[in-house]
N, C-alpha and C positions, 0 to 999 in steps of 0.2 A: 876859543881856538884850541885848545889842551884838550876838552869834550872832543872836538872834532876825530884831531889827534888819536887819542886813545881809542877812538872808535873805529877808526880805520887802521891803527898796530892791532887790534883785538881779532878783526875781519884778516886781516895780512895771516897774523900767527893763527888763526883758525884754518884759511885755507891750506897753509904749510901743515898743518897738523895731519888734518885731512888726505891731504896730497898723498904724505908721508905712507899713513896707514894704509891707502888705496895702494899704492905703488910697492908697500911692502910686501902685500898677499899676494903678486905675479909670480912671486916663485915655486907656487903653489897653485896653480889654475885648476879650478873648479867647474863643475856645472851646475847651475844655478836655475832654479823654477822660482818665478814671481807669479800667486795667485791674485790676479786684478782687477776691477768693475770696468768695464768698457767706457765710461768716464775717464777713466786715465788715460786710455792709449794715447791720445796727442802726446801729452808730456813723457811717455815713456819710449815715445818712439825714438824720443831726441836722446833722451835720460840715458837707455839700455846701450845703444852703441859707445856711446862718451867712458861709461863704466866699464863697458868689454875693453877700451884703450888703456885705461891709464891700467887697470888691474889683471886683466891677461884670464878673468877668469869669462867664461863663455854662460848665458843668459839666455832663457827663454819664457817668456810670458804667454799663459795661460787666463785666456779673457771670458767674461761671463757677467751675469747678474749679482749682484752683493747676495740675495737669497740663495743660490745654487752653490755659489761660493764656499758660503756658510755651511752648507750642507754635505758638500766634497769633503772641506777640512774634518767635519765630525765624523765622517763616513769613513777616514784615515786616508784620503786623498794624501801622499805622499808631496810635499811639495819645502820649497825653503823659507820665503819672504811670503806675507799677504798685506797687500792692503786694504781695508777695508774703514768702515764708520767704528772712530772707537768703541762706543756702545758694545758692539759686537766683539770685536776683538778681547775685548774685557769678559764675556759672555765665554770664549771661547777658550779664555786664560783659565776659565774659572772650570772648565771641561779638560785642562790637560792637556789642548791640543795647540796655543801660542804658549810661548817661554814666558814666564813671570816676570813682573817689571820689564817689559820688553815693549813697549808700546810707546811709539812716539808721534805726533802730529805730521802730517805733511802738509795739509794746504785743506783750505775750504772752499766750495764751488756752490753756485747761485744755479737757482734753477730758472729757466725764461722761459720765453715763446720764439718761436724757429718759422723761417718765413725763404723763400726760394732768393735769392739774390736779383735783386734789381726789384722784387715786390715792393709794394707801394706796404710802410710800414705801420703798423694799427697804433692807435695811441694808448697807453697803458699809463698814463701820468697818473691815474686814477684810479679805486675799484670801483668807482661807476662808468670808466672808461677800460676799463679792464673786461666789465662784464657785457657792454656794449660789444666789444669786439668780440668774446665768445658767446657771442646770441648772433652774430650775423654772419660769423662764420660759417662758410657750406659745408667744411670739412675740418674733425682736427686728429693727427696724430695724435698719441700718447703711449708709453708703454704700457704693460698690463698690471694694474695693482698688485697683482699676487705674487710680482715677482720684480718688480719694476721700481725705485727709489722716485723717481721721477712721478712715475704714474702712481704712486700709492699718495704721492702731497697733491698730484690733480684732481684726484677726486676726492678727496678732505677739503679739497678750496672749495670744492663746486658745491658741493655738502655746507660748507660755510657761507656760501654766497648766495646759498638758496636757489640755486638755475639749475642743479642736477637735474632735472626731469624734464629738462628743456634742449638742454646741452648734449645729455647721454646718447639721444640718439642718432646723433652727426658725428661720434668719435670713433677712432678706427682703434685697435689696439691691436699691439705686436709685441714681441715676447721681450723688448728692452727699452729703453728711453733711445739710447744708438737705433734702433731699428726702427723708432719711428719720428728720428731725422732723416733716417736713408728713405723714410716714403714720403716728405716731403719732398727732399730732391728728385726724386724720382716723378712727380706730380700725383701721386694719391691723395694726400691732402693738401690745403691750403696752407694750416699752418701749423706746426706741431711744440709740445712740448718736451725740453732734454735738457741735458745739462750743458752752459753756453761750452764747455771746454772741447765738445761734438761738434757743434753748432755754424761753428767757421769753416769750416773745410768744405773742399769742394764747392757743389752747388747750393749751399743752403746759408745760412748767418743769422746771428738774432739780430730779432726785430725790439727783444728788449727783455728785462727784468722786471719780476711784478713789483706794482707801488710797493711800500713802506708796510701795510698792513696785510697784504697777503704775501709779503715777501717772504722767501726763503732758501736756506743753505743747508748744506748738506756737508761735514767734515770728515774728512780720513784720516787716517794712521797707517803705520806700518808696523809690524810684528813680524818676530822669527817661529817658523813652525817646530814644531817640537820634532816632526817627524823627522827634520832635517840631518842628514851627513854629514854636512860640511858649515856647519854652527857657525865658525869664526867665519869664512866667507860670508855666509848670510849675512852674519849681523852688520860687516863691513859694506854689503849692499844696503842695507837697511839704513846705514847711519847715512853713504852717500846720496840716497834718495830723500832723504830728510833733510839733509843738511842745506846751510845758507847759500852753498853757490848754488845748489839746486834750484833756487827761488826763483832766480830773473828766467828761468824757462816754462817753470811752473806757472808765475805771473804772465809769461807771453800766451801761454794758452788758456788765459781766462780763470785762472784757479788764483786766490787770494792766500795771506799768510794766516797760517793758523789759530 
């Protein structure tokens, strides 16, 4: 009972802590640029308003590919917060362009298969039920490897699975994992692959995540750009975007703890 206890004063005095901080920088309103994978937008759409309330400073998110991202920030893309795969961010600390030791976890997201709502769903218990359902597929979104997180592990699977040469040419590719959920819905293809935290909205929903052996995740972070003005604000978005009450939102759109 005293566990319990303790866990829930810890969570109490962490939200107040938290509060505190957020509500202290309103007397100082900023404006804020978050660089972000279009993966996040579910969670930030709820995130970014909630943070403009309590802290008075004003936020705009700038969405893209993690590749182009990456390439903005080295390019001196002016901006405050980025999130990205830490891998990267680490890459980017190490270029001068994220703050050092500035790098925190936000959440980790699964990659599935993407199906129209009310589609009759393929069975994927299995990779030989996995791979059944991408051989009889008439059509599959994907992003484009070259620039795509999503679409650079679909075709590493397919490569793995040995069907690449079976598969390839019923995929449709589009410049994001987001854009080819929006051609599922849309009816281009049957069925696509993205990240589930896209995947529910609208007219589209996953139809599931792959078995155990070709499953896979993909995690974020958050980092302050170096290029940034307004530092203390950033970092206070940054910690609020990371932080514990951010989780049950995080967790609502399909994004797991880090």
């Amino acid at each position: 009972m005293s566990c319990i206890s303790d866990k829930l004063s810890r969570g109490i005095t962490e939200f107040a802590i938290s509060s505190f901080l957020v509500l202290a920088s309103a007397a100082n309103a900023a404006d804020l640029k978050i660089l972000s994978p279009h993966a996040i937008r579910p969670a930030l759409n709820d995130l970014v308003p909630e943070f403009e309330r309590l802290s008075g400073h004003r936020v705009i998110v700038s969405y893209a590919t993690t590749s182009n991202l990456v390439k903005d920030i080295k390019a001196g893309k002016t901006a405050d917060v980025a999130i990205l795969p830490p891998e990267q961010i680490e890459q980017l600390q190490d270029d001068d362009k994220i703050i050092d030791d500035n790098l925190t976890p936000v959440a980790k997201l699964e990659i599935g298969l993407v199906i129209r709502k009310g589609a009759t769903k393929p069975n994927l218990s299995t990779v030989h039920a996995l791979k059944q359902t991408l051989l009889t597929a008439k059509s599959i979104a994907s992003g484009d490897p070259k620039a795509s997180a999503s679409g650079e592990y679909f075709a590493s699977l397919l490569e793995r699975l040995r069907i690449a040469d079976l598969v390839k040419p019923k995929i449709k590719l589009f410049p994001s994992g987001t854009a080819a959920v929006g051609a599922v819905a849309n009816g281009e293809a049957d069925i696509g692959v993205g990240m589930v935290s896209v995947a529910n909205e609208g007219s589209t929903e996953v139809a599931g995540i792959f078995p155990a052996q070709a499953k896979k995740s993909k995690s974020y972070a958050v980092g302050v750009v170096t290029s940034s003005k307004e530092t203390e604000a950033a970092k206070t978005l940054a910690s609020f975007i990371s932080s514990t009450n951010s989780r049950s939102n995080l967790k609502s759109k399909g994004f797991e703890a880090p």
